[in-house]
Jmol script that loads the backbone (N, CA, C; Angstrom):
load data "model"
ATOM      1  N   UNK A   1    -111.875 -68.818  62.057  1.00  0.00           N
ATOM      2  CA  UNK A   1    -112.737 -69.491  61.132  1.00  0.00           C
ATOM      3  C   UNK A   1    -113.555 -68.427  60.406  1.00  0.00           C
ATOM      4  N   UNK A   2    -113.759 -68.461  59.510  1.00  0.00           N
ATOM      5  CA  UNK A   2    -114.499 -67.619  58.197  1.00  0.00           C
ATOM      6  C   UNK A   2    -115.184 -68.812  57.590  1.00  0.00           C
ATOM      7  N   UNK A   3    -116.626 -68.502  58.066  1.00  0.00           N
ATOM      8  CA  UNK A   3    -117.640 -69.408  56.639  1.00  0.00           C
ATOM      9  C   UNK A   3    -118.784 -67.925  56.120  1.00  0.00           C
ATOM     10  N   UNK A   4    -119.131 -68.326  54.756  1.00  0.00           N
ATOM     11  CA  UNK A   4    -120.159 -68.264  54.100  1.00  0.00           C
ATOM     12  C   UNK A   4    -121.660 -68.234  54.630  1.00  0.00           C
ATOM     13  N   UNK A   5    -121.664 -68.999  55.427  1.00  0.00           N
ATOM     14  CA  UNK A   5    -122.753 -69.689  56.481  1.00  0.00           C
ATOM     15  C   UNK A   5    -122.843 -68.836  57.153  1.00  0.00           C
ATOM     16  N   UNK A   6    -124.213 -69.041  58.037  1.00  0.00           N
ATOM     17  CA  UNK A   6    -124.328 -68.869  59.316  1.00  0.00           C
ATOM     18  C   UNK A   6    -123.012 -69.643  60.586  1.00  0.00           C
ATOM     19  N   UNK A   7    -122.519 -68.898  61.190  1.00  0.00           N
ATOM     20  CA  UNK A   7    -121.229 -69.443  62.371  1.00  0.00           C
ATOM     21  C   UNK A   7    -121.690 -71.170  62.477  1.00  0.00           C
ATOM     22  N   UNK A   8    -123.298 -71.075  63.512  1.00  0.00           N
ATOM     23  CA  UNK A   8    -124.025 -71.697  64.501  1.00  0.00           C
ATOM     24  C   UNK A   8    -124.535 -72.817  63.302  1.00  0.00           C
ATOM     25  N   UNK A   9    -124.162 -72.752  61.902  1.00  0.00           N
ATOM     26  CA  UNK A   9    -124.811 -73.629  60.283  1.00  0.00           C
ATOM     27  C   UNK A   9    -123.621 -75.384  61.236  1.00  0.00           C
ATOM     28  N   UNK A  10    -124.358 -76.501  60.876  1.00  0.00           N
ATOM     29  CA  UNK A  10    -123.760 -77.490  61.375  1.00  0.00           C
ATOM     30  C   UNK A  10    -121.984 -77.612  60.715  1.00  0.00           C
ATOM     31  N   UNK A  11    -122.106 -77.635  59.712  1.00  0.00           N
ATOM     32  CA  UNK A  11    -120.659 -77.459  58.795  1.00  0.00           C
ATOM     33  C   UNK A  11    -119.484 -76.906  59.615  1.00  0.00           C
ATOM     34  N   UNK A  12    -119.332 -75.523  60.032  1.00  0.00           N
ATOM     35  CA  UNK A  12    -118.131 -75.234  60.594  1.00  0.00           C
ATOM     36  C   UNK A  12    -118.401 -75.679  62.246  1.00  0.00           C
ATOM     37  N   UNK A  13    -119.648 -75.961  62.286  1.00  0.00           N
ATOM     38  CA  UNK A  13    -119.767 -76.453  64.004  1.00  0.00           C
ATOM     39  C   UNK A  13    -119.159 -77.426  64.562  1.00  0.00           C
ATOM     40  N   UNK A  14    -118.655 -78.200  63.440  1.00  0.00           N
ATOM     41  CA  UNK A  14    -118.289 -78.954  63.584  1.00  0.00           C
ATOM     42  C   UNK A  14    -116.792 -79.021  64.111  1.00  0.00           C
ATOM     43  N   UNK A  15    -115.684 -77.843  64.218  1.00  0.00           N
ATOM     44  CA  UNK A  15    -114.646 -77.474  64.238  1.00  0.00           C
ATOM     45  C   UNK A  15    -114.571 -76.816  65.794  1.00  0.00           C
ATOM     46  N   UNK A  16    -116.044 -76.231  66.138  1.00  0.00           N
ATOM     47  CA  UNK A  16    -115.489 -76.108  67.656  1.00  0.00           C
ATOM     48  C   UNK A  16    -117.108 -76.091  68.510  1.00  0.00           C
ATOM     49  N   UNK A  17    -117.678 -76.973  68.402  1.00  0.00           N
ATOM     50  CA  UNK A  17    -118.857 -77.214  68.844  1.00  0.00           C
ATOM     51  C   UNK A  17    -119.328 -78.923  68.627  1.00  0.00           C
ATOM     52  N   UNK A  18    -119.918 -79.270  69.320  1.00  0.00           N
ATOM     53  CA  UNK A  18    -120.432 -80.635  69.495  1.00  0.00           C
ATOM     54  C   UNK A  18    -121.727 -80.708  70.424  1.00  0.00           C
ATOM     55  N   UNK A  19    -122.550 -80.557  69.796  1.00  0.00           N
ATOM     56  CA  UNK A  19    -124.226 -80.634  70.074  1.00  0.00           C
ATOM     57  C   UNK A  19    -124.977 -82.042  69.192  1.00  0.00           C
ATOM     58  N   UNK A  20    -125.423 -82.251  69.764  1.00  0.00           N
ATOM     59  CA  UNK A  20    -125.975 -84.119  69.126  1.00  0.00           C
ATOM     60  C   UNK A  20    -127.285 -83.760  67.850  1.00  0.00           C
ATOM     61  N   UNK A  21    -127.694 -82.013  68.070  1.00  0.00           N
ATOM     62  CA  UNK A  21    -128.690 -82.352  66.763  1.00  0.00           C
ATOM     63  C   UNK A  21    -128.247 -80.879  66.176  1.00  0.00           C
ATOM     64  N   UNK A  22    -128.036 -81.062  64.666  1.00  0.00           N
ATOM     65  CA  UNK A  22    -127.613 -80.002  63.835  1.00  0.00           C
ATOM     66  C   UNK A  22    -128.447 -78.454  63.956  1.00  0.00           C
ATOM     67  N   UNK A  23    -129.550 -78.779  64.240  1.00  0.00           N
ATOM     68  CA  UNK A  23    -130.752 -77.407  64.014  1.00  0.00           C
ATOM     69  C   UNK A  23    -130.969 -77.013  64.960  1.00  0.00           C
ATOM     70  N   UNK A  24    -130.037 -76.934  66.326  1.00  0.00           N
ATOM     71  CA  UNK A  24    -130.006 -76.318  67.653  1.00  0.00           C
ATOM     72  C   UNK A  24    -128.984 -75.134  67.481  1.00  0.00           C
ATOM     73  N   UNK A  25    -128.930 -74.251  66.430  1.00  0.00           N
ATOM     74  CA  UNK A  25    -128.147 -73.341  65.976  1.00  0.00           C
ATOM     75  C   UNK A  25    -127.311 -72.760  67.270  1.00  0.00           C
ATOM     76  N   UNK A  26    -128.777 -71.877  68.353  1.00  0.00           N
ATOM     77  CA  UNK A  26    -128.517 -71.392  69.416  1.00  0.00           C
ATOM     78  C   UNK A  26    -127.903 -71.726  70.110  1.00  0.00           C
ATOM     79  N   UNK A  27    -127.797 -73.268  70.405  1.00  0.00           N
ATOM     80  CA  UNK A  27    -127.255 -74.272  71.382  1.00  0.00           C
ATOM     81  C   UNK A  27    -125.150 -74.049  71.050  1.00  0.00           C
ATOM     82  N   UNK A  28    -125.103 -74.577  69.909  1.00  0.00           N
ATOM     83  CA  UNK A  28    -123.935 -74.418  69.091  1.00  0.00           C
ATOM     84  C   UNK A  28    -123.453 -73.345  69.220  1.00  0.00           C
ATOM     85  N   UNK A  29    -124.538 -71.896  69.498  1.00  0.00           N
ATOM     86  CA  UNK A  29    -123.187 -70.596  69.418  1.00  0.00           C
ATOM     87  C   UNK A  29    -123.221 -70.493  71.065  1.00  0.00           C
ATOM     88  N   UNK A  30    -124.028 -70.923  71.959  1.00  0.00           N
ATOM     89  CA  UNK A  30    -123.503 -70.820  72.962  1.00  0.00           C
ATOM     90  C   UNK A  30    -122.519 -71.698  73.864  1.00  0.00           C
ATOM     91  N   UNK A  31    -122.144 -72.827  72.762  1.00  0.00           N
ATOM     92  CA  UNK A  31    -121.398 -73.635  73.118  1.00  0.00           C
ATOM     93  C   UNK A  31    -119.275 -73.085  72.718  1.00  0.00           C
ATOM     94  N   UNK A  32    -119.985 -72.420  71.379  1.00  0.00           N
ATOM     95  CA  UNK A  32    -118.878 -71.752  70.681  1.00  0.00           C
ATOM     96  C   UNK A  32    -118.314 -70.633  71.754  1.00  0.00           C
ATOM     97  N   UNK A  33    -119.250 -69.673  72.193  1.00  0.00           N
ATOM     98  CA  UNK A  33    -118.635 -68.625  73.610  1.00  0.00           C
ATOM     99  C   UNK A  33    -118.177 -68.850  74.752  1.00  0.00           C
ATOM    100  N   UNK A  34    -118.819 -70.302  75.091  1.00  0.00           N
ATOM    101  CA  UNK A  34    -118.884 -70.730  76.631  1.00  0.00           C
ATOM    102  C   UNK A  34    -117.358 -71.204  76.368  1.00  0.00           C
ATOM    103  N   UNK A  35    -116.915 -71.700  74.856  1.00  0.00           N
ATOM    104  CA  UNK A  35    -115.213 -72.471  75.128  1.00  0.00           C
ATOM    105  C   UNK A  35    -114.243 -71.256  74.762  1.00  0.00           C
ATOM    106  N   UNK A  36    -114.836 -70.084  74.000  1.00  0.00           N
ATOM    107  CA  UNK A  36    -113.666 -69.536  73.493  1.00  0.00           C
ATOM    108  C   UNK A  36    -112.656 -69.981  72.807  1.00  0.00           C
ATOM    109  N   UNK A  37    -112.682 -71.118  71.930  1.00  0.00           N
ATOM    110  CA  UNK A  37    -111.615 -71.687  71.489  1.00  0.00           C
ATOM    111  C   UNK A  37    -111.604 -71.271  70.085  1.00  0.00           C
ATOM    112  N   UNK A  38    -111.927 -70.208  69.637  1.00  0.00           N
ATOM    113  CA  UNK A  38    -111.648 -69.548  68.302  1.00  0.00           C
ATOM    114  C   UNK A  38    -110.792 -68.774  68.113  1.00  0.00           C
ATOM    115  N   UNK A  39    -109.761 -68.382  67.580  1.00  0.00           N
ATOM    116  CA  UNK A  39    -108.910 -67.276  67.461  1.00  0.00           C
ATOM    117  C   UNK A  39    -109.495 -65.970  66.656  1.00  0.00           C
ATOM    118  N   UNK A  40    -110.415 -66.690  65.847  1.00  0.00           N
ATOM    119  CA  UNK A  40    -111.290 -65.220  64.920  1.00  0.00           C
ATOM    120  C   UNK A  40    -112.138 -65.934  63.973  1.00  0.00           C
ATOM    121  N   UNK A  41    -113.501 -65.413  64.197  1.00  0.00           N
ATOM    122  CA  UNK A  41    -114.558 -66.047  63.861  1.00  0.00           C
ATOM    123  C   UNK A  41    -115.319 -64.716  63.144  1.00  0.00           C
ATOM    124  N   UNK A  42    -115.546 -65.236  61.370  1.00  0.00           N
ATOM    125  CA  UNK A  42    -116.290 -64.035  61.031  1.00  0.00           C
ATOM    126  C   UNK A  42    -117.216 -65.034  60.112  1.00  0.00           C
ATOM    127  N   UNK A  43    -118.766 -64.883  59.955  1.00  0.00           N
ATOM    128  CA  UNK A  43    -119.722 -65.152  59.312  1.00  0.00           C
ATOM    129  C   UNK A  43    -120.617 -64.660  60.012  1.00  0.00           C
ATOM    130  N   UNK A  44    -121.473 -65.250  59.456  1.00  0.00           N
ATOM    131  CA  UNK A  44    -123.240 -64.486  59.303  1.00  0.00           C
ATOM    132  C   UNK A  44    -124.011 -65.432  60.747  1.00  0.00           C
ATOM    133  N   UNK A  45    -125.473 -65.409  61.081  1.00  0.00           N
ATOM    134  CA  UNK A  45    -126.043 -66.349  62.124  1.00  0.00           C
ATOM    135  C   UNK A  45    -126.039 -65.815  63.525  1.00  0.00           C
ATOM    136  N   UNK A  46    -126.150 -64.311  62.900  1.00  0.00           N
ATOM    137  CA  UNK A  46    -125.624 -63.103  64.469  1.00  0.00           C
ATOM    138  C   UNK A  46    -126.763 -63.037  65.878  1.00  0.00           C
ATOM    139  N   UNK A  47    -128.158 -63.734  64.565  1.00  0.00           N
ATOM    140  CA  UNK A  47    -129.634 -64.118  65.678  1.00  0.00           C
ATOM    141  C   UNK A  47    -129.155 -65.136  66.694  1.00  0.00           C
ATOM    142  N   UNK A  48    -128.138 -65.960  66.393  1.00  0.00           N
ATOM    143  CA  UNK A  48    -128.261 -66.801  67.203  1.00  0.00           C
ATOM    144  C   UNK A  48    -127.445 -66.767  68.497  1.00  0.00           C
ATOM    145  N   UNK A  49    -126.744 -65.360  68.240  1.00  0.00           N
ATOM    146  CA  UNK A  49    -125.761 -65.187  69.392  1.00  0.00           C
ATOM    147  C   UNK A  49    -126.201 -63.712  69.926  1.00  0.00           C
ATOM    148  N   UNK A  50    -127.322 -64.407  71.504  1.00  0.00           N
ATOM    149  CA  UNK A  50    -127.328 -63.405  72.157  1.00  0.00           C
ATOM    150  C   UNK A  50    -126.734 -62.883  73.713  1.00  0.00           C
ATOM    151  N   UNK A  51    -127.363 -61.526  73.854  1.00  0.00           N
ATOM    152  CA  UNK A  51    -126.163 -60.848  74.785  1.00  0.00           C
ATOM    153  C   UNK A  51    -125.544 -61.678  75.591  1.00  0.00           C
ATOM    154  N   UNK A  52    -126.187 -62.827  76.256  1.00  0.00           N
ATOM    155  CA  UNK A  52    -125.547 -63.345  77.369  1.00  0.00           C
ATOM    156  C   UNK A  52    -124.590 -64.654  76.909  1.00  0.00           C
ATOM    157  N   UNK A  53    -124.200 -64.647  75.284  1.00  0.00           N
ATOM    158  CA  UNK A  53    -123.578 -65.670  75.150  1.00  0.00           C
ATOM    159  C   UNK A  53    -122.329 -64.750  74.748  1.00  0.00           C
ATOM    160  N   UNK A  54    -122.401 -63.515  74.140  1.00  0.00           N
ATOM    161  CA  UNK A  54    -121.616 -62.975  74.325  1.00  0.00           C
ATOM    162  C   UNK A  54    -120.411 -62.523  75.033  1.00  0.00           C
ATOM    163  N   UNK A  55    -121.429 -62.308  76.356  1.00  0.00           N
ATOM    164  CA  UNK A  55    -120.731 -61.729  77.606  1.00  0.00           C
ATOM    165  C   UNK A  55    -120.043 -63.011  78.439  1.00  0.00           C
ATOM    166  N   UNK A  56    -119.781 -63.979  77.701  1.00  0.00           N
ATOM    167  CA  UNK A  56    -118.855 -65.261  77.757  1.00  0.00           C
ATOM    168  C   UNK A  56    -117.914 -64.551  77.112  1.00  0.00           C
ATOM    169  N   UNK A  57    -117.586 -63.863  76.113  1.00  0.00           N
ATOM    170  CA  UNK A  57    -116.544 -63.641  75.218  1.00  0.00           C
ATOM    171  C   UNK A  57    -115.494 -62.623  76.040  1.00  0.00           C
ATOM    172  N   UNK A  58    -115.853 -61.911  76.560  1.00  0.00           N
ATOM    173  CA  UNK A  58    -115.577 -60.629  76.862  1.00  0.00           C
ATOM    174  C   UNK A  58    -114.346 -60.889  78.287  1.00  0.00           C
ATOM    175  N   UNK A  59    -114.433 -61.509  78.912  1.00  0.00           N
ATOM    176  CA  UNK A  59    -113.451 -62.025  80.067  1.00  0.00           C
ATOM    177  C   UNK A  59    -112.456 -63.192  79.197  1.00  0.00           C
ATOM    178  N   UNK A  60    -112.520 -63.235  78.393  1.00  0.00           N
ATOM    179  CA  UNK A  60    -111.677 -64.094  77.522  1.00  0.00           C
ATOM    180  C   UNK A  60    -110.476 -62.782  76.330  1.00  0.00           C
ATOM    181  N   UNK A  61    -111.444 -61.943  76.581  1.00  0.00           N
ATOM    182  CA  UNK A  61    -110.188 -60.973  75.714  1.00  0.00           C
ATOM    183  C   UNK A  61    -110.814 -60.527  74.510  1.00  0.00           C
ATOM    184  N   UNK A  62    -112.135 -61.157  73.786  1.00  0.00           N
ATOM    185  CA  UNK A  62    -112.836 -61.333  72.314  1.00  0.00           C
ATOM    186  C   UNK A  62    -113.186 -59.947  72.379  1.00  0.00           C
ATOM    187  N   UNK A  63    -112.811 -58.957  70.928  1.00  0.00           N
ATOM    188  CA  UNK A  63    -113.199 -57.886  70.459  1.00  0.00           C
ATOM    189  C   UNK A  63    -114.278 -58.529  69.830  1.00  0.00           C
ATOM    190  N   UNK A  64    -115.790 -58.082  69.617  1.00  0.00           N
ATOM    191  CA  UNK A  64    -116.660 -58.310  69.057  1.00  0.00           C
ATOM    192  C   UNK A  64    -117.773 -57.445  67.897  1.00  0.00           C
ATOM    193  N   UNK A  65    -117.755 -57.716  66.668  1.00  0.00           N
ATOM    194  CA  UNK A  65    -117.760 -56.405  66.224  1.00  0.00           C
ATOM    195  C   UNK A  65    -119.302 -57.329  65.476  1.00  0.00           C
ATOM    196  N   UNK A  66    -120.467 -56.373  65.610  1.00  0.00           N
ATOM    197  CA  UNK A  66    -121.845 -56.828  65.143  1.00  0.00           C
ATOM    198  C   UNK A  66    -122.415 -56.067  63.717  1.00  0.00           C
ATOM    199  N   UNK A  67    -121.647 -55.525  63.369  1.00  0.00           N
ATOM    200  CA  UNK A  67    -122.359 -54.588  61.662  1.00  0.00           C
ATOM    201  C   UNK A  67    -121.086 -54.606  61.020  1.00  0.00           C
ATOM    202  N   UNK A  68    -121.045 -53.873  59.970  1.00  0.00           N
ATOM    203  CA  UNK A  68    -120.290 -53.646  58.676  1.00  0.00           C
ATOM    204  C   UNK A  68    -118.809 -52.497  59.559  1.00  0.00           C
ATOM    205  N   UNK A  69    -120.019 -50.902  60.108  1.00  0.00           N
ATOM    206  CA  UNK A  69    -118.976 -50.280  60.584  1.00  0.00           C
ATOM    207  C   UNK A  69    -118.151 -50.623  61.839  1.00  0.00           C
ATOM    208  N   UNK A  70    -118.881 -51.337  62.734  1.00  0.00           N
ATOM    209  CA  UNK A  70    -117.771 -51.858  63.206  1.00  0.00           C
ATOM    210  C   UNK A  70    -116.845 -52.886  63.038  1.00  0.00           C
ATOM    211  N   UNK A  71    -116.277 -53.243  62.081  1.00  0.00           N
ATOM    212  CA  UNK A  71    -115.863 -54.304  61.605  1.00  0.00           C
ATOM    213  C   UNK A  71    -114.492 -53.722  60.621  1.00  0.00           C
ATOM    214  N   UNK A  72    -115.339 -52.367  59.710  1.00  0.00           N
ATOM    215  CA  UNK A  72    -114.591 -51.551  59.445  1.00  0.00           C
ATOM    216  C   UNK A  72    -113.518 -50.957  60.558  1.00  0.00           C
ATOM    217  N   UNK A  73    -114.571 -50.560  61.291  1.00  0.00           N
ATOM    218  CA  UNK A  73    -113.221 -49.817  62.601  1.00  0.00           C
ATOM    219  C   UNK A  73    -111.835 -50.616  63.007  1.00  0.00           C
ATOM    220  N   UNK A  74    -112.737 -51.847  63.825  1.00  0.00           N
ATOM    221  CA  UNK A  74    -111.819 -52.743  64.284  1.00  0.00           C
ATOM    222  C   UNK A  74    -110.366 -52.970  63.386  1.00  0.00           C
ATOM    223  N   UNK A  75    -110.981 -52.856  61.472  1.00  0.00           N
ATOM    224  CA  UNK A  75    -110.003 -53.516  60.710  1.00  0.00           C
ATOM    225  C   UNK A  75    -109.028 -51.875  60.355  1.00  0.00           C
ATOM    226  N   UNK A  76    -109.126 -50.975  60.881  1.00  0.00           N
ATOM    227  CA  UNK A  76    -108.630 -49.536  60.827  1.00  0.00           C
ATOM    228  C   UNK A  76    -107.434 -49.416  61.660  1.00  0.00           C
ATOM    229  N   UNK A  77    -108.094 -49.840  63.039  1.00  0.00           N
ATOM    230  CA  UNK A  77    -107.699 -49.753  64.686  1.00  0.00           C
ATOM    231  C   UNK A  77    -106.003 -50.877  64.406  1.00  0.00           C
ATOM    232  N   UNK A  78    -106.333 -52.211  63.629  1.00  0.00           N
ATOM    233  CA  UNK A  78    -105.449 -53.066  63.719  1.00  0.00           C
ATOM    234  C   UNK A  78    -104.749 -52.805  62.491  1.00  0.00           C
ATOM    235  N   UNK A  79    -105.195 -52.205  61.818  1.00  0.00           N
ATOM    236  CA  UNK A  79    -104.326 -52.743  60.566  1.00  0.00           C
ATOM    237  C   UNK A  79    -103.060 -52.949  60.242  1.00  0.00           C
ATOM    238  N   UNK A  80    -102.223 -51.474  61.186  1.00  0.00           N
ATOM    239  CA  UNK A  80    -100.971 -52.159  61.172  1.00  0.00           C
ATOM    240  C   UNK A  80    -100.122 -53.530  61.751  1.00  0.00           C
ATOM    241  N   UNK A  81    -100.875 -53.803  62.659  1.00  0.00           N
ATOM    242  CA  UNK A  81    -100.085 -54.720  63.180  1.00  0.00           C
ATOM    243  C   UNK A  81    -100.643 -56.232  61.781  1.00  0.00           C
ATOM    244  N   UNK A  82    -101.186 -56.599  61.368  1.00  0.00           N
ATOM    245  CA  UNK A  82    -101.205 -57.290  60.195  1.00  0.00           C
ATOM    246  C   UNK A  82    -101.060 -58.620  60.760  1.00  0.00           C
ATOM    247  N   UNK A  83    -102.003 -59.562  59.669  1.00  0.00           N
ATOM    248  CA  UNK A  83    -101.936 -60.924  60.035  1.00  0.00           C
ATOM    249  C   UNK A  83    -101.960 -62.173  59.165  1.00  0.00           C
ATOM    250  N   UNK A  84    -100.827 -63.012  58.986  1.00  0.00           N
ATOM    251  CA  UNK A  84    -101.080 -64.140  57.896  1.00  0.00           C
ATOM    252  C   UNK A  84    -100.878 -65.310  58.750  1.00  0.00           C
ATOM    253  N   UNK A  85    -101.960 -65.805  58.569  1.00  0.00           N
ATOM    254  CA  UNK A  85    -101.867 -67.256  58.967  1.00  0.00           C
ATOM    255  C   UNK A  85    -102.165 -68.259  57.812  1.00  0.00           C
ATOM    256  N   UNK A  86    -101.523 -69.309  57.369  1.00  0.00           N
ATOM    257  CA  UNK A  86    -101.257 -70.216  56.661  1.00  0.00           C
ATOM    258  C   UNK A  86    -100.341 -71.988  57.545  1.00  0.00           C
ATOM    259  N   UNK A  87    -101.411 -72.551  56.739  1.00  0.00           N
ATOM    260  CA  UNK A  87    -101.081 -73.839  57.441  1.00  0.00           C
ATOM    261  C   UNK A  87    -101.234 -74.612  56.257  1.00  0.00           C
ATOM    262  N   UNK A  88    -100.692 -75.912  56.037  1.00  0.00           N
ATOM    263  CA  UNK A  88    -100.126 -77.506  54.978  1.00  0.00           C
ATOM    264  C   UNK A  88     -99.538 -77.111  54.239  1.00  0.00           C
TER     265      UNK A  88
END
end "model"
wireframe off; spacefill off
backbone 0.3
color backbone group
């Protein structure tokens, strides 16, 4: 998932999170780590995901990249192996 938004913004929360009130941002990204059910998640709302919701990610396999240069790296490290996903 790729939004514009903040991750934890109600809009894409809606795709792998279910919390009963929209403005529990925090609630939502720790609901998002605790399932791991993202294949690749890039937007903004990085306050709301801290260390220990993280360290949900990490026994699941999730490379996690928090600034610009690492993000750069990561996209260096992989590039060859390359990725298109397309769906309808």
């Amino acid at each position: 998932m790729t939004v514009t938004s903040r991750m934890a913004h109600a809009t894409p929360a809606s795709f792998a999170a279910h919390i009963h009130d929209r403005d529990l941002e925090s609630e939502i990204a720790d609901q998002y780590c605790a399932n791991a059910n993202l294949d690749f998640s890039l937007g903004g709302g990085k306050r709301h995901f801290i260390d220990a919701f993280l360290a949900k990610l990490k026994p699941a396999g999730y490379t996690i990249t928090l600034d610009k240069t690492e993000l750069e790296a990561y996209r260096a490290a992989n590039e060859a192996k390359g990725t298109l996903r397309m769906f309808g």
